[in-house]
LOVONU-442965 format. One record per residue (C-alpha): residue number from 1; x, y, z. Coordinates in steps of 0.02 Angstrom, whole numbers, plus 50000, padded with zeros to 5 digits. Last residue first. Layout:
% LOVONU-442965
   nr      x      y      z
  NUM      X      Y      Z
...
END
This chain:
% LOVONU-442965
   nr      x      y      z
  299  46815  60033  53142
  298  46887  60000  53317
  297  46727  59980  53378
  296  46832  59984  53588
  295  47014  60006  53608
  294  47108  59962  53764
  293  46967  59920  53870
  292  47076  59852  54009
  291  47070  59689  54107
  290  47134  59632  54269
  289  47200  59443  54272
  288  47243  59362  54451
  287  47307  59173  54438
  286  47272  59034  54505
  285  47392  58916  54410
  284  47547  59019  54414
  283  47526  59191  54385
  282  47556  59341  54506
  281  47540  59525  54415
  280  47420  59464  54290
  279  47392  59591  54138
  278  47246  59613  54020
  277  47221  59703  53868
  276  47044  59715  53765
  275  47057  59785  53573
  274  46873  59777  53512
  273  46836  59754  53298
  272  46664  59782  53231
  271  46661  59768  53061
  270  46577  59600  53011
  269  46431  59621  53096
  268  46425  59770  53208
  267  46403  59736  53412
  266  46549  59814  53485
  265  46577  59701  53672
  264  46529  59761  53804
  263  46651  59818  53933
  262  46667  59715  54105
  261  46614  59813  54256
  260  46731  59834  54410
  259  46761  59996  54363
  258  46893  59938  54261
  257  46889  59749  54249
  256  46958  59621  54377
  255  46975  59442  54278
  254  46961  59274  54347
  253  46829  59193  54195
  252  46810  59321  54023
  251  46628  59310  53947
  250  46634  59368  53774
  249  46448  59436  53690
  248  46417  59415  53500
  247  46318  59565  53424
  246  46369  59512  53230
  245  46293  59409  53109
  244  46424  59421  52982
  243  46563  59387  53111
  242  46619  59498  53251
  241  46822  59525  53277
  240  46913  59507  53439
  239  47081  59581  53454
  238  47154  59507  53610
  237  47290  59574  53713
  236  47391  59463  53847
  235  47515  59516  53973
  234  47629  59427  54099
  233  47697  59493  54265
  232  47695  59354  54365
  231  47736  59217  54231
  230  47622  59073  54170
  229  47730  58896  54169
  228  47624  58849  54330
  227  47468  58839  54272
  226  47321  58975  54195
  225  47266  59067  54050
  224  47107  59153  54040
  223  46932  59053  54002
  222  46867  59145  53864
  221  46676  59119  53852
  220  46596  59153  53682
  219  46412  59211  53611
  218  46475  59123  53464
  217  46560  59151  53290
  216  46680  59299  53363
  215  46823  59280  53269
  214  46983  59283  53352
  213  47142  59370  53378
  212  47290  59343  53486
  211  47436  59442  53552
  210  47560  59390  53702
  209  47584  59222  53586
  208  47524  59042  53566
  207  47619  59015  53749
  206  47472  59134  53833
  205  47371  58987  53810
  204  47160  59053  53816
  203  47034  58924  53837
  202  46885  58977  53710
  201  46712  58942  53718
  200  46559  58951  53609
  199  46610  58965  53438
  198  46768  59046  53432
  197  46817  59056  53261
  196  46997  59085  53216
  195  47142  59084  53333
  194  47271  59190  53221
  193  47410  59235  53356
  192  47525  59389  53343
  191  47696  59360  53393
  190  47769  59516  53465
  189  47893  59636  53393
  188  48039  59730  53419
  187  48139  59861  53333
  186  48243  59916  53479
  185  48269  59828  53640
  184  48392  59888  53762
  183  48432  59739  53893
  182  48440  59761  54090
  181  48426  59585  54121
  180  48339  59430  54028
  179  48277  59322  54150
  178  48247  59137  54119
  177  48069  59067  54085
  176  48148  58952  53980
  175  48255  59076  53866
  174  48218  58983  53705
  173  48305  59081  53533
  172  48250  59029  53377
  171  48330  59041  53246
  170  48439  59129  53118
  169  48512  59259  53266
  168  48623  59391  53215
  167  48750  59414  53352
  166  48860  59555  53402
  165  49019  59520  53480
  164  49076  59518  53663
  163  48971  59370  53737
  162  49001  59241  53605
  161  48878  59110  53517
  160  48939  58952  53476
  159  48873  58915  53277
  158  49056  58876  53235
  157  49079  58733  53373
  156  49227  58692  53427
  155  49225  58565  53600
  154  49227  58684  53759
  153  49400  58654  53855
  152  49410  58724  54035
  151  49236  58665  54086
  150  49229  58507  53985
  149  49325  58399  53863
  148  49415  58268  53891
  147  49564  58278  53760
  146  49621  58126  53661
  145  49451  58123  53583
  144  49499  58300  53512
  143  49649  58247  53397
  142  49799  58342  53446
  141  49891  58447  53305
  140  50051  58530  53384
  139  50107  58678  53311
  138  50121  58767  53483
  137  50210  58624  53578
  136  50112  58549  53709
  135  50242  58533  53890
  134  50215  58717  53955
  133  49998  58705  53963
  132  50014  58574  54058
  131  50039  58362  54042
  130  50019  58268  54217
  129  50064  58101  54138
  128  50064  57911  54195
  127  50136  57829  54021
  126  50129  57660  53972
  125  49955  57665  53890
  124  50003  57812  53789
  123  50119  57693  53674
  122  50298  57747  53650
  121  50358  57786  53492
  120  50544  57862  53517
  119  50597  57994  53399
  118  50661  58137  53514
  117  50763  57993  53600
  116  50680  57966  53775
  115  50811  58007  53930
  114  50816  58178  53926
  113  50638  58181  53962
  112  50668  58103  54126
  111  50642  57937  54160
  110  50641  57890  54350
  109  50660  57689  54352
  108  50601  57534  54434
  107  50624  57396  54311
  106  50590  57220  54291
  105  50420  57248  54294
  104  50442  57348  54115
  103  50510  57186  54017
  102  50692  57206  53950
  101  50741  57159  53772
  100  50932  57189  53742
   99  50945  57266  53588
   98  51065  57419  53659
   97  51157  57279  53768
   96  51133  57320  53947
   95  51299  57332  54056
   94  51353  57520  53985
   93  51204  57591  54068
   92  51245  57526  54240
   91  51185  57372  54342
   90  51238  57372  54522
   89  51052  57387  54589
   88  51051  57207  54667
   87  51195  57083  54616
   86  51239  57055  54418
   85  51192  56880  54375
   84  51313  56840  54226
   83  51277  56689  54173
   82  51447  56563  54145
   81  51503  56502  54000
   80  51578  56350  53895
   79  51620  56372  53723
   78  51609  56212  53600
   77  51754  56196  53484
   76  51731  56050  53352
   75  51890  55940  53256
   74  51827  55841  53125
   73  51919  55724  53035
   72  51899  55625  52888
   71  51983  55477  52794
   70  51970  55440  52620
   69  51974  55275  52566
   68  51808  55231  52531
   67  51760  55397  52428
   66  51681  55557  52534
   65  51530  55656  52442
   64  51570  55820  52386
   63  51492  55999  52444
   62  51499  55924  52652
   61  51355  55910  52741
   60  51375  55894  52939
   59  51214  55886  53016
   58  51228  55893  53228
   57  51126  56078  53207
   56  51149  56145  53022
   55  51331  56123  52963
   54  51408  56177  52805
   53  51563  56099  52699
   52  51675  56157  52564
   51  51631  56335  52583
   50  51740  56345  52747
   49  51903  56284  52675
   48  51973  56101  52696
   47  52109  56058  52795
   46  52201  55910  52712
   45  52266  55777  52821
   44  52169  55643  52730
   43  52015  55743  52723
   42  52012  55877  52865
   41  51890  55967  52950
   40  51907  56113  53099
   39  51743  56182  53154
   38  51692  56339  53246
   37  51685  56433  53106
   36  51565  56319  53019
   35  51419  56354  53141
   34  51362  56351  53303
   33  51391  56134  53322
   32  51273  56063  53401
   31  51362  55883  53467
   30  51399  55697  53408
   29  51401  55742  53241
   28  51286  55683  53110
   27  51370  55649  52933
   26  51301  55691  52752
   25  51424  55692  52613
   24  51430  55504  52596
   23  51552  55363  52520
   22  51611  55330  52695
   21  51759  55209  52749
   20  51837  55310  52875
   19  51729  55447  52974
   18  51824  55536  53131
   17  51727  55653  53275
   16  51811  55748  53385
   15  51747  55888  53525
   14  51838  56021  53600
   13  51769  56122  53771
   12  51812  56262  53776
   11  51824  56373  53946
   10  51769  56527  54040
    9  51680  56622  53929
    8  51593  56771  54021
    7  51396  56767  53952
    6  51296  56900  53820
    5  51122  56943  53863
    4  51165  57059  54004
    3  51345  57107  53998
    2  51492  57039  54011
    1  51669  57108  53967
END
């Protein structure tokens, strides 16, 4: 039977070739011959066996070297075939050799997973898969840049915080102005800023910290802080210290006191200490401050 790759013998076709008078073991044929199967040689009617001779092509060599007398035959069979060209979707498993060597736009099939041996190789690029949950075998290890990650895969990270454990936090934490709802704070604290000296003029940043303390080195103006990162509803207390000399005066720009005076400041060198508190209930950059005596010679 015929089958792709292998052709439907028809005919043979036999070929002759005679040497008389030769002293040599090398002789071209007139045709290719396969191999040595296909030949029949004899030396003055003698058939001689297949490891007396071999045959490469049209070269002939025999194992000894003729003499002048001797007289040799050589009787080829060629086979004559015919292509099988099997007519438009008529060609059936058992017509494909299993080594036959087919090229993938010569085919227009539906493989089902039935039809791959469990130990096939075959090369991502020629597959077109919708793979789910189903197909991935449990044990399966699957290297992570063969998976795009994104919102239903996270990549692994062991520093990921989770929702519904506890955390313990190792550093900082930056919410971005974002709100923080409904939480139960216990054992809290704020970050307490050293300024230092103020000489003459201060421009308060309420990102150094909701608490700050200075030195008063100056009859000082604190301009309050201001722009469009401060909050509605931020706070500020200062702790402001006299120097040596002492009886240093603060100035405080866009703040609503108490009474609608501003406190004065304790005068005592070195020990005088005032605790002032203010609050803006709209921010941005022109903001609102209104300020509290919240502790005044704190000594």
């Amino acid at each position: 039977m015929s089958y792709i790759g292998k052709t439907q013998l028809k005919a043979s076709d036999i070929k002759r070739f005679n040497v008389t008078g030769s002293t040599s073991a090398t002789h071209t044929l007139s045709w290719v011959a396969p191999n040595e199967q296909s030949l029949i040689i004899t030396i003055n009617g003698v058939k001689q066996q297949e490891d007396a001779y071999s045959v490469s092509g049209v070269t002939l060599t025999l194992t000894s070297a003729l003499v002048t007398t001797d007289k040799m035959e050589v009787v080829g069979i060629v086979d004559i075939g015919q292509t099988v060209v099997p007519g438009t979707g008529v060609i059936l498993n058992e017509h494909v050799n299993a080594s036959a060597a087919i090229a993938q736009s010569k085919l227009s099939l539906d493989i089902t997973n039935s039809d791959i041996n469990a130990s096939a190789a075959i090369a991502q690029s020629k597959l077109s898969l919708d793979v789910t949950n189903s197909d991935v075998n449990a044990s399966a290890a699957i290297a992570d840049t063969k998976i795009a990650l994104g919102t239903a895969i996270q990549a692994y990270d062991a520093d990921t915080a989770k929702t519904d454990v506890s955390q313990t936090w190792s550093a900082t934490q930056n919410l971005a102005d974002q709100i923080l709802q409904r939480p139960v704070i216990e054992d809290y604290a704020e970050t307490v800023y050293a300024g230092g000296s103020t000489s003459t003029a201060v421009t308060l940043a309420e990102t150094n910290g909701n608490v700050q303390t200075f030195t008063m080195t100056g009859n000082c103006t604190f301009t309050m802080p201001s722009g469009s990162g401060l909050q509605a509803g931020s706070s500020l207390t200062l702790i402001l210290t006299q120097d040596g000399t002492g009886s240093r005066t603060g100035a405080f720009t866009s703040v609503l006191w108490a009474g609608g005076t501003a406190p004065t400041l304790t005068t005592t060198a070195t020990t005088g200490i005032d605790i002032l508190t203010f609050y803006t209930f709209n921010g941005g950059a022109s903001p609102v401050w209104y300020g509290f005596a919240a502790g005044m010679d704190m000594s």
